[in-house]
N, C-alpha and C positions, 0 to 999 in steps of 0.2 A: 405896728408899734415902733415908736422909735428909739432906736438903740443909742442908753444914756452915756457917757462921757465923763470921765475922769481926768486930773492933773496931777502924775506923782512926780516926785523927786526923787533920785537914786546915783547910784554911782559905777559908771562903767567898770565895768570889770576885764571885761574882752573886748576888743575891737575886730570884726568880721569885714572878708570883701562884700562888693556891693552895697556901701551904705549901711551894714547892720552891726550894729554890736548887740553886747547882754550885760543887762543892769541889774544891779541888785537896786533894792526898792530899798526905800525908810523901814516901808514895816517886814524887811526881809523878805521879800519875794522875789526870784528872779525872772526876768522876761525875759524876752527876744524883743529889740526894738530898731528899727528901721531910719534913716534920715527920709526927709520928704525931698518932692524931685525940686523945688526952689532953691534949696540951701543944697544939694548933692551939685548942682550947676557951679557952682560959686567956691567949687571946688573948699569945703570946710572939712579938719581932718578930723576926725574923735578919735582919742587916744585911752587908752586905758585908765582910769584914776578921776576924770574928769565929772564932775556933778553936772547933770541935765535934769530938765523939767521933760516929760513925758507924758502925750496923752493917750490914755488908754479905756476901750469901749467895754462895754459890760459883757460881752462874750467873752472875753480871756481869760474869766472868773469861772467859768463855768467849767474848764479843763484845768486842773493844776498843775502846772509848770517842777516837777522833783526839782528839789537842789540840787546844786554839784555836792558830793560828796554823800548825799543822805545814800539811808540801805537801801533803795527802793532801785535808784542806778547805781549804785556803787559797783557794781561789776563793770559795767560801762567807761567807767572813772577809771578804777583800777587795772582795767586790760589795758589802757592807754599808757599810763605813766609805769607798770611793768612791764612794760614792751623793751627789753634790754637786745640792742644793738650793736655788737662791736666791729663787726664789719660790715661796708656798704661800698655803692658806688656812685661816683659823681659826673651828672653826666652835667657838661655847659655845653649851652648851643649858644652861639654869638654870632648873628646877625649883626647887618648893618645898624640896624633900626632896633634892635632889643636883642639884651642878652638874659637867657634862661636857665637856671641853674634846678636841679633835681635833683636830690638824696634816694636813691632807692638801698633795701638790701640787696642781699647778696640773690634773692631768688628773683628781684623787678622790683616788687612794691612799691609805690610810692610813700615813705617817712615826711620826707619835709620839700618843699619846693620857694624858688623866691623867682622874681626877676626884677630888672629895672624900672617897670612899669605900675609892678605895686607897689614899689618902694617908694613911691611920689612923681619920679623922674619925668617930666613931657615932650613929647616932640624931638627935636634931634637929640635933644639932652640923656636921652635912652640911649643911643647908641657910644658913648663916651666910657673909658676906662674904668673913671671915677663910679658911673652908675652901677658897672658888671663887677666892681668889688665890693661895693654896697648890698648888692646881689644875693654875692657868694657868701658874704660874711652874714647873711637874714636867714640865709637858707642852711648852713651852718653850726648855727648857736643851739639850734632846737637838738641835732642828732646829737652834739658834744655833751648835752646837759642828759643824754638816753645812753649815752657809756659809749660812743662813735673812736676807737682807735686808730682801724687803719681802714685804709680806703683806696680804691681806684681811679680812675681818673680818666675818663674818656670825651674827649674837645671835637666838635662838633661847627662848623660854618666858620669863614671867612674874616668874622666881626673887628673891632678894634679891644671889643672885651675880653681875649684870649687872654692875655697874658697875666691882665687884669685879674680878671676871675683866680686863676693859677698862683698867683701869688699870693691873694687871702686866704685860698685854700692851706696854701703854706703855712702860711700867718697863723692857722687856727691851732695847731698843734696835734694835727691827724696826721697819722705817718703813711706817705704815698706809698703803696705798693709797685704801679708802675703808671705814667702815662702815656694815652694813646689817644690818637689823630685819627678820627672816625669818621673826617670831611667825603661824603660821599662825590667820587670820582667818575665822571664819565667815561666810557671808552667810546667815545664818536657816538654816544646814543643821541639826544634829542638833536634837532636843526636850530642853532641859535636863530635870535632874531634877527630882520636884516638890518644893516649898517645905516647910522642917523647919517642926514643931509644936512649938513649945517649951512 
């Protein structure tokens, strides 16, 4: 039998890595909904707020999607947004090629995470200043708005985004407890490679 085919209208609510966001429908239902790979190529961004057309197959009916906030997950909901953090630490790795930035607490966890490369930035354009504080300031905004006070600060590779990242961090209004320089150091371990012939 062939499975029939629907066209709704809705409105993003969240935008997800890889192509996915979640829509709220017309008639109030929320999905999970995916970019297809033609328009994922052509690099198109969906942002939150946005009205799209969506088609949707007659399985998705069959299991129903709880809303955010109804009683059914609301525990789910609620362990997320009571999740109160006021201490963490920040780790940035800054590569040549991309800078990553990580909010963990104080035991590891990962809270929140950004880098250059989800933020839109391509190609060498990842590896620049401007990217690694865009970064900093994505990955950031989420622990400040979860009660983030004071925080540590531990910098990581080589990049051009060190300083970068450090200074948004500044910029946020989290008060640094100490930073440190975590660049792992060899003592004569690997054999570099050999010397280019030009």
């Amino acid at each position: 039998m062939k499975e029939q085919k629907w066209i709704h209208e809705g409105l993003i609510t969240e935008s997800l890595p890889n192509g996915m966001f979640r829509v709220r429908l017309d008639n109030e239902n929320m999905i999970l909904g995916y970019v297809s790979g033609k328009i994922r190529r052509s690099f198109i961004r969906i942002l939150p707020g946005d009205r799209v057309k969506i088609e949707v197959n007659d399985k998705i009916w069959q299991k129903p999607i709880p809303r955010i906030g109804s009683r059914r997950n609301g525990r789910i909901g609620s362990r997320k947004s009571a999740r109160r953090i006021p201490k963490g630490v920040i780790h940035v790795q800054a590569s040549f090629n991309n800078t990553i930035v990580t909010v963990t607490d104080v035991r590891g966890r990962v809270v929140s995470w950004s880098s250059a490369g989800t933020c839109g930035f391509r190609g060498t354009r990842r590896g620049t200043p401007f990217a690694a504080q865009t970064a900093a300031g994505n990955a950031i905004r989420t622990v400040v708005d979860q009660g983030m006070q004071r925080a540590e600060v531990m910098i990581k590779g080589p990049g051009l985004g060190r300083d970068a990242a450090l200074r948004a961090i500044r910029r946020s209004g989290i008060l640094l407890s100490f930073v440190r320089d975590v660049t792992p150091m060899p003592h004569n371990g690997c054999r570099p490679p050999k010397k280019r012939r030009v």
